[in-house]
DRENMI-10478 format. One record per residue (C-alpha): residue number from 1; y, z, x. Coordinates in steps of 0.2 Angstrom, whole numbers. Each point is the difference from the previous one (the first is absolute). Layout:
DRENMI-10478
TORTI    i      y      z      x
TORTI  NUM      Y      Z      X
...
This chain:
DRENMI-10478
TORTI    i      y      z      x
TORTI    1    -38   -165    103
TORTI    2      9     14    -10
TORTI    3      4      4    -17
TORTI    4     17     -2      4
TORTI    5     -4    -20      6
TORTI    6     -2     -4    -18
TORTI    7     12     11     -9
TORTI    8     10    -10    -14
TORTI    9     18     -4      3
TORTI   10      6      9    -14
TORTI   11     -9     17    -11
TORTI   12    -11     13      7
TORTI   13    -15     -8      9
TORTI   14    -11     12    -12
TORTI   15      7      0    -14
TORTI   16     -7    -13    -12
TORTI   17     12    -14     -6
TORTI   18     -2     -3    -19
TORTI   19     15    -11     -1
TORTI   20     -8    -11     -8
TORTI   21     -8     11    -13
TORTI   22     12      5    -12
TORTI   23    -12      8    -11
TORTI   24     -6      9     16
TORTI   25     17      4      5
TORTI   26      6      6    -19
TORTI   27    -13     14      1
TORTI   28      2      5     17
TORTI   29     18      4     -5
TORTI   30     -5     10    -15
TORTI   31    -12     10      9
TORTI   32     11      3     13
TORTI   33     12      7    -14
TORTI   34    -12      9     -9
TORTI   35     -3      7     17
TORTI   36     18      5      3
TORTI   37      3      8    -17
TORTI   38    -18     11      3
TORTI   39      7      7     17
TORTI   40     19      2     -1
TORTI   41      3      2    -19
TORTI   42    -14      4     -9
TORTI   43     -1     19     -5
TORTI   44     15      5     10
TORTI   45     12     14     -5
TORTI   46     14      0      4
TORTI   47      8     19      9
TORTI   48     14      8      8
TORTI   49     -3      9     13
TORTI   50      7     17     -3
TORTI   51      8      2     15
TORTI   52     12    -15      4
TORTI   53     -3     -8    -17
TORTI   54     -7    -17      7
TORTI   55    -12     -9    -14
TORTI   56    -14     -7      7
TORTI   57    -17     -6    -11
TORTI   58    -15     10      2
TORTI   59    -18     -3     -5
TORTI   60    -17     14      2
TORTI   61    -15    -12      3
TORTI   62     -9     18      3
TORTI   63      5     19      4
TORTI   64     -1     -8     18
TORTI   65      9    -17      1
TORTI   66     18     -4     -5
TORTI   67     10    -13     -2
TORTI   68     18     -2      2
TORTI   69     12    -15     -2
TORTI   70     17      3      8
TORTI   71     15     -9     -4
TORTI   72     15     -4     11
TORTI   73      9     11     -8
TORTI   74    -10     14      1
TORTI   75     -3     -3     18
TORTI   76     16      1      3
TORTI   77      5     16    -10
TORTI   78    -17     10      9
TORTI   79      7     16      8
TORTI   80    -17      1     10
TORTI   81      2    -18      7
TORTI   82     21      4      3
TORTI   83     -3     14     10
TORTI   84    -15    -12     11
TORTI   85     14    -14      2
TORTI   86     12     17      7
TORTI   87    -10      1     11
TORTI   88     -3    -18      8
TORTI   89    -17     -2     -7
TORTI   90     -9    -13    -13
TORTI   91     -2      6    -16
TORTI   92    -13    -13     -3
TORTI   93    -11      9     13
TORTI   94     -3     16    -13
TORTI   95    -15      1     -9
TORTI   96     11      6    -16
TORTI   97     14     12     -3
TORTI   98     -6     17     -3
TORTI   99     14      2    -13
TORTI  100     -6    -13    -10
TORTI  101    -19      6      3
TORTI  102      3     17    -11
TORTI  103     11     -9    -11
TORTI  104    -15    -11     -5
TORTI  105    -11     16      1
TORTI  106     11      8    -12
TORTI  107     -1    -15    -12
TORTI  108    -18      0      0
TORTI  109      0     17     -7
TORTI  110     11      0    -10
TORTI  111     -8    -16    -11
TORTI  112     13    -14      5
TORTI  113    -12     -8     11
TORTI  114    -19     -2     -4
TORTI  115     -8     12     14
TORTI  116    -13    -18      2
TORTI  117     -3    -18     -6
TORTI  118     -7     -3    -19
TORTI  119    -19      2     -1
TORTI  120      1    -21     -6
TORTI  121     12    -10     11
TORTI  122     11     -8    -13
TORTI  123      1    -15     13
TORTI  124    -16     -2      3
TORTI  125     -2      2     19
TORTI  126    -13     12     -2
């Protein structure tokens, strides 16, 4: 018989159901807070990209990984991405704007973004 056979009626068949924990259930939800605020906010600056002034929030884990958190609003205001919807195409589909690329690149040299992550993750993830 499959998996799917005995699949609950309600929940994700994997997923452990700690209803019934409240304790359990408490720290899940910290954690998964903890978690949120280490990935989307945590050590993010926020910058404007020099060309069409959309603010995103960046973050340098390393001279080779970057993180950036758009807004609706900056999504909206990208020049790159306007110029992608012109043209009947999904701006979702880019790898980045290249606008926003030397706007970070600039801001990395010029100090308002650390170049990389702190030696000693102030979270503790590391």
């Amino acid at each position: 018989m499959t998996r799917a056979a005995h699949k609950p009626a309600e929940g994700w068949a994997k997923a452990p159901d700690y209803h019934n924990d409240p304790e359990r259930m408490a720290a899940i939800a910290a954690a998964t807070a903890r978690d949120r605020e280490h990935y989307l906010r945590s050590g993010l600056t926020e910058l404007e990209c020099r060309a069409c002034h959309a603010c995103v929030f960046v973050k340098k884990a390393s001279p080779h990984h970057t993180s950036v958190q758009w807004t609706a609003q900056a999504r909206e205001q990208c020049s790159a991405f306007d110029e992608v919807r012109a043209d009947g195409g999904n701006p979702a589909m880019l790898p980045g704007c290249p606008r926003l690329t030397a706007s970070i690149d600039h801001g990395v040299a010029e100090g308002i973004i650390p170049r990389e992550g702190p030696e000693h993750d102030p979270d503790g993830y590391w």
